[in-house]
N, C-alpha and C positions, 0 to 999 in steps of 0.2 A: 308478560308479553302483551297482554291487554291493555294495557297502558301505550304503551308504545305505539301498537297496531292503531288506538285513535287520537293519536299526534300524529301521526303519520299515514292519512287516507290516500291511498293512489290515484284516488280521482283527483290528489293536486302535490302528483308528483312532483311538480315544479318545484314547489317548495322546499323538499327536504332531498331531492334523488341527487345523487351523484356525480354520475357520468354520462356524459352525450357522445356517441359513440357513431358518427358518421362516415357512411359509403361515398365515395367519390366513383361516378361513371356506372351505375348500376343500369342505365337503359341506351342501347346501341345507338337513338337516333340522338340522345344529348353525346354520347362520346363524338358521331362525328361531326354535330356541329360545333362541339370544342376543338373539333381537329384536332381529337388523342384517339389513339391505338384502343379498339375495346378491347379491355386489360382479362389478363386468364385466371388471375386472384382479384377478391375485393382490393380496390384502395382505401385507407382508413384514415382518420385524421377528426382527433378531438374537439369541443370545444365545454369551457369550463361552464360551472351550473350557472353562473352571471351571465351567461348569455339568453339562458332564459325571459322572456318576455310575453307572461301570459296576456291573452285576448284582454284589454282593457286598458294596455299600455302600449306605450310609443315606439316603432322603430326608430333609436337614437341613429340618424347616418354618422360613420365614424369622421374625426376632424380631414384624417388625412387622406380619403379617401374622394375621388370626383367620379366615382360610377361604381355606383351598389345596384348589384345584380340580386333578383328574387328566383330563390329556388325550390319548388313546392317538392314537399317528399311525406311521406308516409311514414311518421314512428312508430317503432316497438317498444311496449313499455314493459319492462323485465319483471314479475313477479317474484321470483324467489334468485336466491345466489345459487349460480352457477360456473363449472371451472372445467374446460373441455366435455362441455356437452357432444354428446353424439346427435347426429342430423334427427336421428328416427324420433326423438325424443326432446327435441328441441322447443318444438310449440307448447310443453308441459311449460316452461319458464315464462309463456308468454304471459301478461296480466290484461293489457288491452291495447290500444293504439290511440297515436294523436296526429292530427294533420301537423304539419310543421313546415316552418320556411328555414333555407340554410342559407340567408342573408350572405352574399359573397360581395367585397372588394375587388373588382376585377381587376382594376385597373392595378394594384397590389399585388393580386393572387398574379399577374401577368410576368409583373416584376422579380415576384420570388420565384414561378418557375425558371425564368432567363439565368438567376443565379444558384437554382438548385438549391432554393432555402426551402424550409417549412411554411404550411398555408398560413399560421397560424394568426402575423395581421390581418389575413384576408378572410376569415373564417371564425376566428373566436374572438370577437370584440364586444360587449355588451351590448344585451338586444339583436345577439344574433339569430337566435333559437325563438322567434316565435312559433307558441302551443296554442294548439287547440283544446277546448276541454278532452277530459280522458271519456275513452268507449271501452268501455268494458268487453274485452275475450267474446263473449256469450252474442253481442249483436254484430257479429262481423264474421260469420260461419267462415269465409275461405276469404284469407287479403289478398288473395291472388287475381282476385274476382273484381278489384275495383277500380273507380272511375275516378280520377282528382281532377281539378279544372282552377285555375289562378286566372282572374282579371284582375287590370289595372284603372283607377276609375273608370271603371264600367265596362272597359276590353278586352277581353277574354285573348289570354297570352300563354296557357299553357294549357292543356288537356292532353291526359295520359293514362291508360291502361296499367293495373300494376302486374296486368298477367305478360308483358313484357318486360321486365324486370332480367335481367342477364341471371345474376344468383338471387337464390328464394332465400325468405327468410329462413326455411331451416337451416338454409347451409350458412346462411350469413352468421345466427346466431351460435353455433358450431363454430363457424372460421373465428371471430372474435374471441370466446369464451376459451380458444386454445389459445390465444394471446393473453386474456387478461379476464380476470375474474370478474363475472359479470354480477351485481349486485339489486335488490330491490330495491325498484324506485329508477333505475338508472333506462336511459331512453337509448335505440338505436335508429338512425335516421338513415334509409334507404336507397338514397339517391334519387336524386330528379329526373323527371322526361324532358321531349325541347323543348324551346320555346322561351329559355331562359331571355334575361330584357333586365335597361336600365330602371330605379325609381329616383323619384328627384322629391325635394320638398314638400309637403303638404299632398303624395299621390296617396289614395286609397286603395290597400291591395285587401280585396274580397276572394276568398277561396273556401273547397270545398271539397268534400265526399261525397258521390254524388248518391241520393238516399242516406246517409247518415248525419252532416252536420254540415256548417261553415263558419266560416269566421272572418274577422274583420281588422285589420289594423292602418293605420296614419303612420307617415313618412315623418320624421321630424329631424330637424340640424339641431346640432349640440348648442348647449349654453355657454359653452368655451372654448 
């Protein structure tokens, strides 16, 4: 297992993890600027590990999309596999956290709700998942306690509290793992606060934890 364990460092979970395993509507005041019902179960809805796009790469906008929405959220990055965890004991599976964006096609994601399809053009396209580098468990004593903040060159468009958050992570991590077997390496992304907003070609989106890191990523159109 030594072996393994240093192919596979979680400080770049990207690489080798899984499953993205995403909240939709986790903070009251994004549900009602989406004008949705704050929901009495998590909403959940994947996207594949190609949407990963660690800090030093491009968000690809997709071809057929004309309004990509930036969605800052807080990930969980799962330590060990787990399969109907209980709440009390949920934070044992934690390993650390990464800021993360949940890159939306709205204009898409609008489309499919009207026809009652899956987000899945509008939410797992590649370079959806921009990451933050990993924080390890140990510097982030309560994630209930923090502060994320998204500008857009230079405009501050989102700041949000994770101690508003509708379901905590223990319960999230619970609700999912009694769905689906949750694996190391594999991230859950928490859902956004308001303040969601268009990016267009060449925009610089700067975001952060406030006291633990930031990060940085470039807008780009596709080559096809």
């Amino acid at each position: 297992a030594g072996t393994m364990a240093a192919s596979r460092p979680l400080s770049r979970f990207w690489e080798w993890g899984k499953n993205i395993v995403c909240v939709g509507r986790n903070y009251a005041d994004h549900a009602r600027e989406m004008k949705s019902a704050v929901p009495s179960e998590p909403v959940l809805f994947l996207k594949p590990s190609t949407a990963y796009a660690p800090e030093g790469s491009p968000i690809v906008m997709p071809a057929y999309s004309h309004n990509l929405h930036h969605e800052l959220e807080l990930g969980v990055v799962i330590g060990k596999r787990g399969r109907a965890v209980p709440e009390a004991s949920a934070m044992d599976y934690v390993a650390g956290y990464a800021l993360c964006l949940d890159m939306t096609a709205r204009d898409v994601q609008e489309e499919c709700k009207k026809k009652g399809l899956p987000w899945t053009l509008a939410k797992s396209f590649t370079t959806s998942c921009p990451v933050s580098a990993f924080v390890p468990k140990e510097k982030i004593p309560d994630p209930h306690k923090l502060k994320l903040w998204l500008k857009v060159n230079g405009e501050l468009r989102q700041e949000g509290e994770t101690s508003s958050m509708i379901f905590t992570i223990p319960y999230i991590i619970s609700y999912v793992s009694k769905i689906m077997t949750l694996e190391e390496g594999d991230i859950i992304l928490t859902g956004t606060p308001k303040g969601v907003g268009p990016v267009k070609e060449n925009d610089e989106i700067l975001a952060g934890i406030d006291g633990v890191l930031s990060m940085k990523f470039k807008v780009e159109r596709p080559d096809y």
